[in-house]
C-alpha positions in Angstrom: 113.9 108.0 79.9 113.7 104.9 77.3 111.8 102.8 80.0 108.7 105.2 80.3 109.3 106.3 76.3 108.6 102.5 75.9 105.8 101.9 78.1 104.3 105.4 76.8 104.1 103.4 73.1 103.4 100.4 74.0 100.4 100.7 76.9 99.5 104.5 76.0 96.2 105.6 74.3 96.3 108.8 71.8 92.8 110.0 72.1 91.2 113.2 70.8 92.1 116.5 71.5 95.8 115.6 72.3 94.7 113.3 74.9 97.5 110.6 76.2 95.8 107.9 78.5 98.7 106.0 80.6 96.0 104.8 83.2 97.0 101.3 82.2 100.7 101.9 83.8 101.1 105.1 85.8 97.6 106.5 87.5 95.3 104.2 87.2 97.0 100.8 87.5 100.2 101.4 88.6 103.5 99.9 87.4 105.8 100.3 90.5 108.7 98.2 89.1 109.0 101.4 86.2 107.6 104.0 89.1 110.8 103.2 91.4 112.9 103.5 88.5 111.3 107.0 87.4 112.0 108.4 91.5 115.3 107.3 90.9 115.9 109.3 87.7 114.7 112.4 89.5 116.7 111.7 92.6 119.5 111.5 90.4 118.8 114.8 88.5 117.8 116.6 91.8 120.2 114.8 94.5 122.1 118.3 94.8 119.3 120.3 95.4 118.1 121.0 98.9 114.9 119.3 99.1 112.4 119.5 102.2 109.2 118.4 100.9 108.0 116.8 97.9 104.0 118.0 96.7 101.7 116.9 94.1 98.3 117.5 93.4 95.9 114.4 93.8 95.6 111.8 92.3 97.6 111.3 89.1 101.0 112.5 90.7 100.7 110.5 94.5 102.2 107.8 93.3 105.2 109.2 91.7 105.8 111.8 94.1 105.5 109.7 97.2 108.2 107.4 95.5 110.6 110.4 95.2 109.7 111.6 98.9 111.1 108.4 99.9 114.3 108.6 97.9 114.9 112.2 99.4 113.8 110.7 102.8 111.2 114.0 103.3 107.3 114.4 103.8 105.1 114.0 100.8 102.2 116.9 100.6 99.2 116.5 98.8 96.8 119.1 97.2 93.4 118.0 97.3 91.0 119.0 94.2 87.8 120.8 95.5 86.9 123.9 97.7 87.8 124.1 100.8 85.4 125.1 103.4 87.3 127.5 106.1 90.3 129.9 106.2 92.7 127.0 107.3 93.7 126.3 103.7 96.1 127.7 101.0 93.7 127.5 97.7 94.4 128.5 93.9 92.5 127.7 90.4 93.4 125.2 88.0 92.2 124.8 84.1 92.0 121.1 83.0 92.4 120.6 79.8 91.5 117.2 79.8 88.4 117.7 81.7 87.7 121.4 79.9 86.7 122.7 83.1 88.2 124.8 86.2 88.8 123.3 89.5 90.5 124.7 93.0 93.7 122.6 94.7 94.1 123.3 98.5 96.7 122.8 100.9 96.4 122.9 104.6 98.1 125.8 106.2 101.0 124.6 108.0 101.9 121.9 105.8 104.0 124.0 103.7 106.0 126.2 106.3 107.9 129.4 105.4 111.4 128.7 103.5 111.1 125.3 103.3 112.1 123.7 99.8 109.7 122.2 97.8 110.3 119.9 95.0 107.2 119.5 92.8 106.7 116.2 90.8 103.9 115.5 88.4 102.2 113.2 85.7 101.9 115.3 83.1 102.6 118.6 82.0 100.9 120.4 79.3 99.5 124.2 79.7 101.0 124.4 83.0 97.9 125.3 85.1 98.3 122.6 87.4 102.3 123.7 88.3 101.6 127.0 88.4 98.0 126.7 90.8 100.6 124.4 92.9 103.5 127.2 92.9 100.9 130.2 93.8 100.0 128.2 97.3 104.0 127.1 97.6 104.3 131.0 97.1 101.3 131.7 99.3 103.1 129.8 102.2 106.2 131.3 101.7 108.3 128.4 100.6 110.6 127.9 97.7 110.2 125.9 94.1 113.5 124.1 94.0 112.2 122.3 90.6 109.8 120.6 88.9 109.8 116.9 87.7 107.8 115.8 85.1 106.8 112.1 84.2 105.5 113.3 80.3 105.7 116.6 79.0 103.6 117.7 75.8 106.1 120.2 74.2 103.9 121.0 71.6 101.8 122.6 74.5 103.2 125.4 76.0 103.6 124.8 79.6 107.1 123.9 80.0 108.4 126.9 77.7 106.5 129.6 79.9 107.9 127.6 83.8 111.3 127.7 82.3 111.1 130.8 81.0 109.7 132.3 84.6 113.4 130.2 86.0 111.8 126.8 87.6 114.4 124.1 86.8 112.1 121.4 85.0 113.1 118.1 84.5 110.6 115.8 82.2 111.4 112.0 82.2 109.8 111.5 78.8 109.3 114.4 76.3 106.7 114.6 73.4 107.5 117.1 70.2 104.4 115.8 68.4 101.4 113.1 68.9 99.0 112.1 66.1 95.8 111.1 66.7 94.8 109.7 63.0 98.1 107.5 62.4 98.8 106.5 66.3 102.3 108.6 66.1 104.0 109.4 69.1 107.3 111.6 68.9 109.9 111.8 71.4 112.6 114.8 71.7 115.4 113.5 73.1 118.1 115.4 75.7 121.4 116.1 74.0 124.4 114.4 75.4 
């Protein structure tokens, strides 16, 4: 998607350690005008696709996902980051690799009911830990993945090779091959056709 691509350039930070900051547009300040237009890309992509619920994991993804709830006209659930303290929660372990640490995502039991389809929609994707935590209580609860969407996806990571290899049906927005720290170089892979 050429709109994020640019936005990814032109208000994105390359840090250390294949870091990409986009707080200034998509988590931390939000631009809705370009958010709207990314829920409609994935609406497009997964109109045909029985869709009953859309989840994220807080806080990165709320703002994305709840935009593509609204286009499938379906309930947004959130996975909260931390422990949970009783037996009324799904719960699975996620590696950040941003953070260099493991946390645990929860979902209330009953949020996610048995055969329900779930369309998951994230920031990023890199090493996969946070889609594949997410699937495990989706999984848990007895519900289905009907796909994955994906604002930025690091393909030089391997994330997205081992979900589509496993059969999810990911859809990234904006793509990156290869990102350069020392000479500020983003590069884009683009779909054919």
């Amino acid at each position: 998607m050429k709109l994020l691509e640019d936005a990814i350039i032109e208000k994105g930070t390359i840090l250390p350690g294949d870091v990409l900051k986009v707080n200034a547009f998509l988590n931390e300040k939000v631009d809705p005008e370009l958010v709207e237009k990314m829920a409609d890309e994935w609406y497009k992509l997964f109109k045909d696709t029985k869709v009953d619920k859309v989840a994220t994991i807080e806080s990165s993804g709320i703002a994305l996902a709840l935009l593509v709830a609204l286009k499938f006209k379906c309930e947004l659930v959130v996975a909260k980051k931390g422990d949970s303290t009783n037996n009324d929660y799904f719960t699975a372990s996620v590696f950040s690799n941003t953070k260099d640490k493991d946390f645990t995502i929860s979902v209330q039991k009953g949020f996610i009911r048995e055969d329900e389809n779930i369309l998951i929609i994230d920031d990023f994707l890199a090493n996969g830990s946070a889609c594949e935590a997410l699937i495990s209580i989706i999984k848990y609860a007895k519900a289905n993945v009907v796909g994955i969407g994906v604002a930025i996806e690091k393909e030089f990571q391997d994330g997205g090779k081992k979900l589509r290899e496993h059969g999810y049906r990911v859809e990234s927005l904006a793509i990156i091959q290869k990102m350069e720290y020392n000479n500020h170089v983003i590069v884009f892979k683009h779909k054919e056709g």
